[in-house]
Residue frames relative to the residue before (quaternion, step in Angstrom):
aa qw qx qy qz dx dy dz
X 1.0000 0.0000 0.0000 0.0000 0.00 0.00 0.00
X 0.5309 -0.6318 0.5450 0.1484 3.48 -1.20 1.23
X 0.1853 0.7423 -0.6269 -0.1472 3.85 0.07 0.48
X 0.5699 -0.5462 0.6120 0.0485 3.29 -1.61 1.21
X 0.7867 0.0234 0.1812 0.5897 3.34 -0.48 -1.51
X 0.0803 0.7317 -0.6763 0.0275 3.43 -1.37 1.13
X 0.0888 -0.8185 0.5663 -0.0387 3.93 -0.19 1.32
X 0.4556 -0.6120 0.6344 0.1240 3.53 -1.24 1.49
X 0.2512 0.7432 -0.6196 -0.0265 3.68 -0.26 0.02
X 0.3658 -0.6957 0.6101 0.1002 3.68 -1.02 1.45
X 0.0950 -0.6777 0.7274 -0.0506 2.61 -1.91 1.76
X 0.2179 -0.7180 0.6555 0.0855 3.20 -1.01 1.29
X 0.4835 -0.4002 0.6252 0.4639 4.26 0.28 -0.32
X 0.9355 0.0042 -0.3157 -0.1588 3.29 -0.62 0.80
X 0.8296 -0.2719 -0.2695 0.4065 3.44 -0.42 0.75
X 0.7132 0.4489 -0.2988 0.4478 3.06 1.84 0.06
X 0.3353 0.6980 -0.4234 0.4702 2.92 1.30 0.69
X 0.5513 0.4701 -0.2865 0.6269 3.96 1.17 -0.67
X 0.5348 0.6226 -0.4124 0.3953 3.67 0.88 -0.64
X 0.7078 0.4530 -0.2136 0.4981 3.08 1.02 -1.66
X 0.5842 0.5988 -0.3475 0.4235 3.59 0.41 -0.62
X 0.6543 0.4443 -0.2419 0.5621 3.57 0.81 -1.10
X 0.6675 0.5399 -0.2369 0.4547 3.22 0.60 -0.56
X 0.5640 0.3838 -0.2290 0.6944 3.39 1.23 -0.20
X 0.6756 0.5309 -0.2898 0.4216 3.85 0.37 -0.54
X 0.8330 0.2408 -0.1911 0.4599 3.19 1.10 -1.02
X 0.6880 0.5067 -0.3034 0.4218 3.22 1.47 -0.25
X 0.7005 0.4980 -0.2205 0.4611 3.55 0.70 -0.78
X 0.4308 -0.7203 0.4504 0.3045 3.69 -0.94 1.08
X 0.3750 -0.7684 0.4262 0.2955 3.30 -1.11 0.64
X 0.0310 0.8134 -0.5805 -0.0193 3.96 -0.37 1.03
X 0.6924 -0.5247 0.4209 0.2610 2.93 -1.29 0.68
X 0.6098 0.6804 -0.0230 0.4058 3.04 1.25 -0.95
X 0.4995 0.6820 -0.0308 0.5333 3.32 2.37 -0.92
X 0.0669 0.7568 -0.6501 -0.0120 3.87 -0.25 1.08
X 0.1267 -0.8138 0.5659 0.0369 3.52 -0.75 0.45
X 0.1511 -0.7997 0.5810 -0.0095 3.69 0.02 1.46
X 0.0843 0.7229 -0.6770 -0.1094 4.14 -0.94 0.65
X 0.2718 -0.8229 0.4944 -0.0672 2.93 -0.78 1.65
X 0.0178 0.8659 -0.4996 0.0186 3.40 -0.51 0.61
X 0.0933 0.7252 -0.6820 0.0136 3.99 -0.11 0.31
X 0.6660 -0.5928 0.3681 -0.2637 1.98 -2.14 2.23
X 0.0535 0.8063 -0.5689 -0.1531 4.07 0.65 0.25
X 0.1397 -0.6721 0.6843 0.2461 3.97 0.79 -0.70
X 0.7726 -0.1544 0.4732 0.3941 3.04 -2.37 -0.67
X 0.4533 -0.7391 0.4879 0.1013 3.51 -1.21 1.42
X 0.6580 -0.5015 0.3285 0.4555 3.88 -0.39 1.03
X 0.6345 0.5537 -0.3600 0.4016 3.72 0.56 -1.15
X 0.8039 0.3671 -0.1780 0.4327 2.98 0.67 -1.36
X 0.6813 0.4096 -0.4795 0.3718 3.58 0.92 0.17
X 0.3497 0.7822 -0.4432 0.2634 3.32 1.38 0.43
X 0.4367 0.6286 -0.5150 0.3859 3.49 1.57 -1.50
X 0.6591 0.4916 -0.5554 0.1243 3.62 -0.34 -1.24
X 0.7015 0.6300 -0.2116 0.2574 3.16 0.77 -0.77
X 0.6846 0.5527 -0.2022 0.4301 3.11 2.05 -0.53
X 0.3343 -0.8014 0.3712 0.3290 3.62 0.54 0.56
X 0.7327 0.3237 -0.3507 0.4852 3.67 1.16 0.22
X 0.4118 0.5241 -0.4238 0.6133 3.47 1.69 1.15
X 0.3290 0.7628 -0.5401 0.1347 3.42 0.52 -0.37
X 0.8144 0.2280 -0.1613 0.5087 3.39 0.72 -1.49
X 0.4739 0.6093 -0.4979 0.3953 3.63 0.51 0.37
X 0.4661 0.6176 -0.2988 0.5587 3.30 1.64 -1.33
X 0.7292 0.5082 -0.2321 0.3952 3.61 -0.17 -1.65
X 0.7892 0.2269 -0.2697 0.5030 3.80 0.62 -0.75
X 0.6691 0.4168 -0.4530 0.4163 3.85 0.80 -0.19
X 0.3689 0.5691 -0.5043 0.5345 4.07 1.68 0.42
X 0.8380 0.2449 -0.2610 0.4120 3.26 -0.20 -1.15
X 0.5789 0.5270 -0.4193 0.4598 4.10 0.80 -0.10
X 0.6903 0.4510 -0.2646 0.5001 3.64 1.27 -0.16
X 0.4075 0.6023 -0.3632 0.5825 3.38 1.91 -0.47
X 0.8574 0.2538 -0.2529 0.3696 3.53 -0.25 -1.51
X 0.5747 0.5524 -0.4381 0.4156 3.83 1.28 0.18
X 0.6318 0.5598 -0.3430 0.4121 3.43 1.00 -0.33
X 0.7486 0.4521 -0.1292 0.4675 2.93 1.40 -0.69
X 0.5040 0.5618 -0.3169 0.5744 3.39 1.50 -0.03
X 0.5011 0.6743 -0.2418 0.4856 3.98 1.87 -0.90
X 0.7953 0.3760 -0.1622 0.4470 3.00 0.63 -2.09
X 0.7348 0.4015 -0.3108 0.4497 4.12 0.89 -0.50
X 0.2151 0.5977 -0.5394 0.5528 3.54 2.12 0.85
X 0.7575 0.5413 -0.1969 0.3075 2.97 -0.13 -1.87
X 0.5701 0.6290 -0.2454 0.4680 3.88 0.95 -0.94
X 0.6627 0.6249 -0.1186 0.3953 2.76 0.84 -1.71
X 0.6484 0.6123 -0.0734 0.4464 3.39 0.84 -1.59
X 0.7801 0.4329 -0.0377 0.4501 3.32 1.23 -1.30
X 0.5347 0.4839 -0.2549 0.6442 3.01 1.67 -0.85
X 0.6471 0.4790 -0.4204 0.4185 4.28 0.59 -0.79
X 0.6627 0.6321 -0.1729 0.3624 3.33 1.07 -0.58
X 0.5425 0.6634 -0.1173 0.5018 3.13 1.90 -1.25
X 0.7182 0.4679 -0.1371 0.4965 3.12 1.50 -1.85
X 0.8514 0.3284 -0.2353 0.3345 3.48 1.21 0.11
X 0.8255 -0.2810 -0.0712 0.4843 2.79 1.57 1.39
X 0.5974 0.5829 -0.2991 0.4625 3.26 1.94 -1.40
X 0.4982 -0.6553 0.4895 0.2876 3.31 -1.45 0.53
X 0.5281 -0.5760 0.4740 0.4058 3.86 -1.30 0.40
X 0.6120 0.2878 -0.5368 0.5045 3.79 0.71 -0.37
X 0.7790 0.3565 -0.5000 0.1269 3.93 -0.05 0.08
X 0.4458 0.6048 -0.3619 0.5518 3.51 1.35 0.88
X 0.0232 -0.7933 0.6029 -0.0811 2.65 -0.71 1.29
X 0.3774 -0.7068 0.5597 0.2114 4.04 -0.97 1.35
X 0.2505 0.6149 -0.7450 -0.0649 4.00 -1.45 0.29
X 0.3059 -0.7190 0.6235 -0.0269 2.87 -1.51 1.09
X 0.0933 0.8744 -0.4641 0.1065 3.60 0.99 0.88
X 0.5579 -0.6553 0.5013 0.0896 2.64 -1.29 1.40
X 0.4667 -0.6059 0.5033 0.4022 4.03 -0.70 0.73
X 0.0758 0.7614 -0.6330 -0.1177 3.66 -1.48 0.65
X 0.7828 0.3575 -0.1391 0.4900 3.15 0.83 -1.33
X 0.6225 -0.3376 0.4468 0.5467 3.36 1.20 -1.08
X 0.6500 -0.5938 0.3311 0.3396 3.81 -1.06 1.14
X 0.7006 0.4368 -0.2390 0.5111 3.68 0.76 -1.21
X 0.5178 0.5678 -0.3735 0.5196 3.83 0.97 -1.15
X 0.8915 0.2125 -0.1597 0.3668 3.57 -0.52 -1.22
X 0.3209 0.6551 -0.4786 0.4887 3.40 1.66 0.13
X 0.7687 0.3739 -0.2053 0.4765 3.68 0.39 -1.63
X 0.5440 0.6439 -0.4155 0.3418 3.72 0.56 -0.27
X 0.6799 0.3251 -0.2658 0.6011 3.39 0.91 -1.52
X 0.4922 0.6543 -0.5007 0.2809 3.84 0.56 -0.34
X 0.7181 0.4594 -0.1804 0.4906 3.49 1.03 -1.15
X 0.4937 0.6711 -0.4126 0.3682 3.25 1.33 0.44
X 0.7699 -0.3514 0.1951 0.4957 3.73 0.51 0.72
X 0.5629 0.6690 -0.4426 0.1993 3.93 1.22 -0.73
X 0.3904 -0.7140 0.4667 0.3462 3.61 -1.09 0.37
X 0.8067 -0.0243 -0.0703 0.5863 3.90 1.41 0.21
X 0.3914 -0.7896 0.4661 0.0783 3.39 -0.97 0.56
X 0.3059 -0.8492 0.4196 0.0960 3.75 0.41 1.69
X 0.6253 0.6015 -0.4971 0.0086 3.50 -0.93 0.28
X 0.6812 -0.5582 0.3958 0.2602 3.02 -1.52 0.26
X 0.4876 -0.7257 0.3897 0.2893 3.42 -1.28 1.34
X 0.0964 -0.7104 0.6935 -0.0712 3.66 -1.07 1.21
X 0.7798 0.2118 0.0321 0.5882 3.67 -0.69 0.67
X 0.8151 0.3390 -0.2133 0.4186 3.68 0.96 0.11
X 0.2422 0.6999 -0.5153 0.4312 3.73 1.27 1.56
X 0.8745 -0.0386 0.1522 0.4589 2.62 -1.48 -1.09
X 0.8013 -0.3460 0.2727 0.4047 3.99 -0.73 -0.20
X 0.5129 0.7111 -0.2686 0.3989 2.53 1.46 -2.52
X 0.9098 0.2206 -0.0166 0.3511 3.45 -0.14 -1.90
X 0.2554 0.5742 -0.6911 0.3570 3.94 1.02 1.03
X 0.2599 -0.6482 0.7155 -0.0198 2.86 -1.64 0.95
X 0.1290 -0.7938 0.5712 0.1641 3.79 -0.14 1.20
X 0.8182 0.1517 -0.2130 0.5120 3.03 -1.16 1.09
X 0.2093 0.6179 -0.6521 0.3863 3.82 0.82 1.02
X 0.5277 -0.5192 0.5637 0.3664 3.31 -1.55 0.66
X 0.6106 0.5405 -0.3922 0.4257 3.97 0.56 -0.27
X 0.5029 0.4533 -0.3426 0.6514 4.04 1.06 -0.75
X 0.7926 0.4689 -0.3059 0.2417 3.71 0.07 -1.07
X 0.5040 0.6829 -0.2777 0.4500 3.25 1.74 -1.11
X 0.8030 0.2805 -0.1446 0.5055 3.10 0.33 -2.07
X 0.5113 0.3709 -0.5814 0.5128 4.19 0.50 0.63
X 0.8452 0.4077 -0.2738 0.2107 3.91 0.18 -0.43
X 0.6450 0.5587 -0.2390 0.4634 2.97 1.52 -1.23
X 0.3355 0.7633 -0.5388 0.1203 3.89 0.57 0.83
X 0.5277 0.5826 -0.4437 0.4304 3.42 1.25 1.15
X 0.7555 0.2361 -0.0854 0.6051 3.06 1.04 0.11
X 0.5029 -0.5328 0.4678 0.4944 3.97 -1.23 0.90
X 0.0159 0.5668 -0.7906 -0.2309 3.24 -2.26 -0.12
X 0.3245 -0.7092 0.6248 0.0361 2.82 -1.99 1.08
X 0.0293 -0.8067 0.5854 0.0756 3.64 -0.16 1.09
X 0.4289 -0.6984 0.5626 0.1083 3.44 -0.62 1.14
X 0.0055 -0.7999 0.5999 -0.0153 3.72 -0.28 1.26
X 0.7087 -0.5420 0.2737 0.3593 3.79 -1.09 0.34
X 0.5614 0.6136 -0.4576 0.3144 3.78 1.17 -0.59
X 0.6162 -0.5357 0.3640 0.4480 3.84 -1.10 0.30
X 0.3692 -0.7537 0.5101 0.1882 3.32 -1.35 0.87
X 0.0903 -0.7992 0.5449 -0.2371 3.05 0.33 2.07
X 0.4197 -0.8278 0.2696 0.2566 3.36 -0.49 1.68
X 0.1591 0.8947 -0.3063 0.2834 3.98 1.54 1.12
X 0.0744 0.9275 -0.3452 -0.1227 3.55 0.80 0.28
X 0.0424 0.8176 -0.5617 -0.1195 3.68 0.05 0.17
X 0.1184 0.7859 -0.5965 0.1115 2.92 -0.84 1.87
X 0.4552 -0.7273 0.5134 0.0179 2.92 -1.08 1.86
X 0.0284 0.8386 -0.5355 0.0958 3.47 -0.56 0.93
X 0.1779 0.6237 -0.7579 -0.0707 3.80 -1.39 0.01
X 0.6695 -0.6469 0.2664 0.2497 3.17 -1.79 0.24
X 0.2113 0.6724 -0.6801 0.2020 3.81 0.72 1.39
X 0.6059 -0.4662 0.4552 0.4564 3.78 -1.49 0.18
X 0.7856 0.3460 -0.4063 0.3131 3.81 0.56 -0.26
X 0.2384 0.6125 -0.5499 0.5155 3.69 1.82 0.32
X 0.9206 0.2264 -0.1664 0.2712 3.46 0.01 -1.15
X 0.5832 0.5571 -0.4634 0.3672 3.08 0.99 0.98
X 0.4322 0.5118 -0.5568 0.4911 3.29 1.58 -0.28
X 0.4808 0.6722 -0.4801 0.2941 3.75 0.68 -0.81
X 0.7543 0.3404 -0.2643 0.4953 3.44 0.73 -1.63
X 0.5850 0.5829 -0.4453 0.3460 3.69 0.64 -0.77
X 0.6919 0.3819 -0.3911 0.4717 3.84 0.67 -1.05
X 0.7339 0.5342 -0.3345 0.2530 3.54 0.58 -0.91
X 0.6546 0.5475 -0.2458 0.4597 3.53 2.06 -0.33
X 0.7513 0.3282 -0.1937 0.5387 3.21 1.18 -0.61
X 0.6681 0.2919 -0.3490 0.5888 4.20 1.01 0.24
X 0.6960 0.4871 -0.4687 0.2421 3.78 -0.01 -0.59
X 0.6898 0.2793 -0.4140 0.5241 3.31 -1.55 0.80
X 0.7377 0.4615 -0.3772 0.3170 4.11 1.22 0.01
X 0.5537 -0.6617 0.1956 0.4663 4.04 1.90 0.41
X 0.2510 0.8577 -0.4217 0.1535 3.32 1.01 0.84
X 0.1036 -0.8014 0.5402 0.2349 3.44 -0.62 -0.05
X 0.2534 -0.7316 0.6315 -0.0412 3.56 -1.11 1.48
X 0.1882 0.6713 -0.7115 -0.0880 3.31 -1.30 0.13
X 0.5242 -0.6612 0.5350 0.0426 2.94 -1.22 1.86
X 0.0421 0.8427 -0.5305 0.0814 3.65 -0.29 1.47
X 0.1594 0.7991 -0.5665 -0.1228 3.65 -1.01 0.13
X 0.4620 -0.7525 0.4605 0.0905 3.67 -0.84 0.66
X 0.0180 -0.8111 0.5783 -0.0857 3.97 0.26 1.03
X 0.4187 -0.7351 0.4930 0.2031 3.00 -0.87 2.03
X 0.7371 -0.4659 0.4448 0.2042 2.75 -1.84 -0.26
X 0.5560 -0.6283 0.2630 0.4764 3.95 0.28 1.14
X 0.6848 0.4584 -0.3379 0.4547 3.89 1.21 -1.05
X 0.6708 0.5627 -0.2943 0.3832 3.71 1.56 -0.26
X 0.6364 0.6053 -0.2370 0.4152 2.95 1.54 -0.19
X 0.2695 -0.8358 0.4709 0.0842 3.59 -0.02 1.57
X 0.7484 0.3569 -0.4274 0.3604 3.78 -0.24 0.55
X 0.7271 -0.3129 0.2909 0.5374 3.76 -1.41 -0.46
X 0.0515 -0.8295 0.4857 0.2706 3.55 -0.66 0.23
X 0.3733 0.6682 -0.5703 0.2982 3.77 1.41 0.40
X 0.8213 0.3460 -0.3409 0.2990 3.55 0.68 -0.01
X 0.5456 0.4914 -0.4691 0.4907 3.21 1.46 0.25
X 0.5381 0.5421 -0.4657 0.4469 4.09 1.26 -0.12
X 0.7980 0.4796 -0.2578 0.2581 3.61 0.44 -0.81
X 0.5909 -0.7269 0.1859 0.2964 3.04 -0.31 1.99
X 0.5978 -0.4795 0.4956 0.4087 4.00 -1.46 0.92
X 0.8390 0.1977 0.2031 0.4644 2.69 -0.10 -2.34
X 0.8056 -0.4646 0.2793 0.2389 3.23 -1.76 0.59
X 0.7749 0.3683 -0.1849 0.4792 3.56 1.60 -1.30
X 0.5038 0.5415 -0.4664 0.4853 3.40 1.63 0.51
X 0.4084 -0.7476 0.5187 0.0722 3.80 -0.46 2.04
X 0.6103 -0.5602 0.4624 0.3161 3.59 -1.15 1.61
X 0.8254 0.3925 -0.3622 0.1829 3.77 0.92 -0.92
X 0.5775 0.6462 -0.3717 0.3327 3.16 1.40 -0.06
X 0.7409 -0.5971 0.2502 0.1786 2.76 -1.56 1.10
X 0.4843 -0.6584 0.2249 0.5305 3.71 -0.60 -0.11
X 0.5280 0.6549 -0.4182 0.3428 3.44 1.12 -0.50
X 0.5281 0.5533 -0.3396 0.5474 3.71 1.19 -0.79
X 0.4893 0.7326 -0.1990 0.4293 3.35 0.68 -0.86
X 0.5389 0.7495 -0.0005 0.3844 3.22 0.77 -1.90
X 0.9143 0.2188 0.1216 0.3184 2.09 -0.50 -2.23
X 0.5730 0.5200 -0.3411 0.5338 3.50 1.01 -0.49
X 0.5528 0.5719 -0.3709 0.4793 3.98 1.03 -0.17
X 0.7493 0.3869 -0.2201 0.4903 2.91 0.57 -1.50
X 0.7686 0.4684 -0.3242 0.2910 3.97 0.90 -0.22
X 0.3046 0.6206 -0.4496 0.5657 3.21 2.47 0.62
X 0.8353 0.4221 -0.2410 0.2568 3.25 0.31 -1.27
X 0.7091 0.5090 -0.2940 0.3894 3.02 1.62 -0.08
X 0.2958 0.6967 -0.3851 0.5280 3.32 2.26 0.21
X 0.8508 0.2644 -0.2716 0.3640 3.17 0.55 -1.15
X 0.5122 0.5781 -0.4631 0.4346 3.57 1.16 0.10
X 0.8201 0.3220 -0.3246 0.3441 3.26 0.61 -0.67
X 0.3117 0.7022 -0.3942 0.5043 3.30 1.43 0.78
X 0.5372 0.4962 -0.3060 0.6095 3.54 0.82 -1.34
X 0.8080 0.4719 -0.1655 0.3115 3.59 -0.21 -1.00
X 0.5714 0.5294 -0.2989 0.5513 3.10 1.59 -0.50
X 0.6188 0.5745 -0.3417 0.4126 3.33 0.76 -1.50
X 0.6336 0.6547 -0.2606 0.3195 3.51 0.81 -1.29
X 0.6958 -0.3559 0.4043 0.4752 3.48 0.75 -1.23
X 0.4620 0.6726 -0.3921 0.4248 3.69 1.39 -1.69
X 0.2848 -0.6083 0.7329 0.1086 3.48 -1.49 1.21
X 0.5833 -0.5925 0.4714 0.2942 3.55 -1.24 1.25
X 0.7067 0.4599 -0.3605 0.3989 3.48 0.22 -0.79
X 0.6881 0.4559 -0.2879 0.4856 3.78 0.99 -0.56
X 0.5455 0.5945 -0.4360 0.3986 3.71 1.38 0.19
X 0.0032 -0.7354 0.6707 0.0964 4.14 -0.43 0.32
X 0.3855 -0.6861 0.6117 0.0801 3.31 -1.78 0.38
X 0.3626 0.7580 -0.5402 0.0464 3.75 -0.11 0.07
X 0.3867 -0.6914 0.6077 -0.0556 3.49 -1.31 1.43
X 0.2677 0.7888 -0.5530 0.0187 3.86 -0.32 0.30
X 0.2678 -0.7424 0.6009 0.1263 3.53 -0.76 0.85
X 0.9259 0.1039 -0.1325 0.3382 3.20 -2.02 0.44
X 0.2967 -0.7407 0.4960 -0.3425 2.82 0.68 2.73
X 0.0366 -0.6140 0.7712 0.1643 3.45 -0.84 -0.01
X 0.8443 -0.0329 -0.1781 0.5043 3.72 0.47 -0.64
X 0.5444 -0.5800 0.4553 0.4000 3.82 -0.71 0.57
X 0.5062 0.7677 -0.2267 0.3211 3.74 1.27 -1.51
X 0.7346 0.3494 -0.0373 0.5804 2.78 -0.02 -2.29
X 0.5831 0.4457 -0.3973 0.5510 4.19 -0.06 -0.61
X 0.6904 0.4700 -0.3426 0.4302 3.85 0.29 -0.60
X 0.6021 0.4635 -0.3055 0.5739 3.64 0.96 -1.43
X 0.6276 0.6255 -0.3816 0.2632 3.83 0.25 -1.08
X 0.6265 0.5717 -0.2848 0.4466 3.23 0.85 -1.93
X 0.6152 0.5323 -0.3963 0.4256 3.76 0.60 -2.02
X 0.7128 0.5480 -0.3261 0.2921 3.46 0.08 -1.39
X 0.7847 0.4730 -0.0951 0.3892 3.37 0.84 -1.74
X 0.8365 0.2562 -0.2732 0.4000 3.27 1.60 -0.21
X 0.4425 -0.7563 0.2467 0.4139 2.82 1.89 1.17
X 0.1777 0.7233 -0.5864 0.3185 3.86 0.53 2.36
X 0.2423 -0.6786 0.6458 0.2525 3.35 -1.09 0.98
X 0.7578 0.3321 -0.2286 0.5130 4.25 0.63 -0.67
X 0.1360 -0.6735 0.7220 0.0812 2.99 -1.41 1.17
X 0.0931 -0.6642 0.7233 0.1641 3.46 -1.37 0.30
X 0.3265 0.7027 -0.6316 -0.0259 2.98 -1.56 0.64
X 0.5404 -0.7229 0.2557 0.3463 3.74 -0.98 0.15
X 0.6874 -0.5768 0.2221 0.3815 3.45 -0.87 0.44
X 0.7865 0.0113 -0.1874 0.5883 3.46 0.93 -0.33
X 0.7637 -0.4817 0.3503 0.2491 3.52 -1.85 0.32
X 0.7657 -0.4126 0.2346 0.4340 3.34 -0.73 -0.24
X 0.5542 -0.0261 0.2043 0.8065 3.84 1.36 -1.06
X 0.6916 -0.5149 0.4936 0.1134 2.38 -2.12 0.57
X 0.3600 0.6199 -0.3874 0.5797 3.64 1.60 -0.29
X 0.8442 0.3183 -0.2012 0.3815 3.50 -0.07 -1.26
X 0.8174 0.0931 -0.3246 0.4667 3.86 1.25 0.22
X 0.2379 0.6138 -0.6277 0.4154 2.74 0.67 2.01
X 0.7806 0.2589 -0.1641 0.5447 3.70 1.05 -1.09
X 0.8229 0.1934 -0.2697 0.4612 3.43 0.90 -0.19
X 0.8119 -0.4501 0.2745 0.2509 3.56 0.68 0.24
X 0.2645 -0.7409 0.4370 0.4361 3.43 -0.27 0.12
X 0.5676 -0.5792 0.4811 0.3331 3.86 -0.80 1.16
X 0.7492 0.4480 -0.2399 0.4248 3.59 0.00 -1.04
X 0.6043 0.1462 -0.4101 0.6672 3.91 0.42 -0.25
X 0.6302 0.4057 -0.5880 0.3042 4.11 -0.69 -0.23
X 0.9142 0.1568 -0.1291 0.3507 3.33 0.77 -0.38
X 0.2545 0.4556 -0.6306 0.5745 2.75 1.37 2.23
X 0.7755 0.3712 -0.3625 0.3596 3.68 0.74 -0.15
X 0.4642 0.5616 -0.4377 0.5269 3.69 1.82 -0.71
X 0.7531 0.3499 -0.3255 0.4522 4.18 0.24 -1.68
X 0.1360 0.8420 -0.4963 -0.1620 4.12 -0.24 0.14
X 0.4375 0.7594 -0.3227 0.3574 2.94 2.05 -0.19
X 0.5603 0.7650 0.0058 0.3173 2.95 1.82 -1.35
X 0.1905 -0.6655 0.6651 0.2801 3.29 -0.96 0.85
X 0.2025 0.8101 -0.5496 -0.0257 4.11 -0.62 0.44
X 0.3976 -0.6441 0.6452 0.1040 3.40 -0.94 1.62
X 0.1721 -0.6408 0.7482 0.0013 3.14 -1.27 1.69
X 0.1232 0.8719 -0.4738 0.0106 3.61 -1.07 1.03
């Protein structure tokens, strides 16, 4: 068997972790063609503490932090079952699931990224530390993931329903257009429906010279028109050719929308809106911005809007 797509999806034990799973069950197409790895790494009982054994008045402290590490592994591994069996129930096959139960070496996020570089085509997990402010967790293995893993997509798995609706936001950097290739390799030919969106700030949002982004490409684009017209006629090449890509793939025309909005204050928050307003559970979008000018003053788009959407499931690619 040819595997195609092979996805790491992290299981911590708990209950939203099965969330994430489902969320992969109902949303993702099932191909033969599909390995699915649920990965989980292990801290156990800390070295210090396995010293006690050694202390004959630790003995029973030893004895109950053994068996409290016994009945957690085991409470992990009938997670982990679980997971495999939700998966089973939604079409995928048991030889394409595959359990690890890794032990901690380097450190949760560290040995997270190790197996990451192991051939997968995206890395699944579920947002911890990544809502409202209140609950960021600096230095959560989730912050760490999505600052490291910039070789590969992540998929944080947010709470809205995993309706098969993609809203993928795009402009023309190379990593806009790989989520492009990424949705168009792993959903087309499976009946999704996408609508290809992009968001043009406002002229006061727009950090660089603009006498060269006003002055016309091509011959039939008239000195009088404005820049936003300007703009906009870019952004309606680039969306010809996305929705090409997408055709080629499989993507039935009729399931392909377009939507343009102008004068943004944030590109982000206009991105989270659309999802909201057109009742999406998946964002796509790409990992960095257009230049490096633009996420210096405005951020990188893709993490502002894994932390603005939290409802959201939103593939950073």
């Amino acid at each position: 068997m040819t595997i195609q797509n092979k996805m790491l999806i992290l299981v911590d034990g708990s209950e939203r972790t099965l969330q994430t799973v489902n969320y992969v069950k109902d949303f993702m197409p099932v191909d033969e063609n599909t390995r699915i790895v649920l990965f989980h790494v292990y801290n156990g009982i800390r070295e210090e503490y396995r010293e006690l054994e050694l202390e004959p008045t630790c003995i029973t402290v030893a004895d109950q932090l053994k068996n409290r590490e016994t009945q957690e592994k085991g409470k992990i591994r009938a997670c982990l079952e679980q997971a495999k069996n939700i998966l089973i129930s939604g079409g995928f096959s048991e030889q394409s699931i595959e359990i690890k139960f890794h032990r901690l070496e380097k450190g949760v996020a560290r040995d997270i990224i190790d197996e990451a570089r192991k051939g997968y085509t995206a890395v699944v997990l579920r947002r911890r530390g990544m809502g409202a402010l209140k609950n960021i967790i600096l230095g959560s293995v989730a912050v760490k993931l999505l600052q490291a893993l910039t070789f590969i997509p992540i998929l944080i798995v947010g709470q809205a329903p995993a309706v098969k609706k993609i809203l993928l936001a795009v402009d023309a950097s190379p990593a806009s257009m790989k989520a492009v290739e990424f949705v168009a390799s792993l959903l087309g030919g499976h009946g999704y429906e996408v609508c290809i969106f992009h968001a043009i700030p406002g002229l006061g949002a727009i950090h660089f010279d603009l006498s060269e982004v006003c002055r016309p490409a091509l011959p039939e684009v008239d000195m009088s028109d404005t820049c936003l017209e300007v703009f906009k006629l870019k952004v309606a090449r680039l969306f010809k050719d996305v929705k090409d890509r997408l055709m080629t793939s499989g993507f039935e025309s009729e399931k392909i929308t377009e939507k343009i909005i102008s004068g943004v204050r944030s590109r982000s928050d206009a991105i989270v809106k659309e999802a909201e307003d057109g009742g999406f559970g998946t964002i796509v979008v790409g990992r960095r911005g257009l230049s490096k000018v633009e996420a210096f003053f405005m951020g990188r788009v893709g993490h502002q809007v894994v932390y603005g959407g939290k409802k959201f499931t939103v593939w950073v690619v």
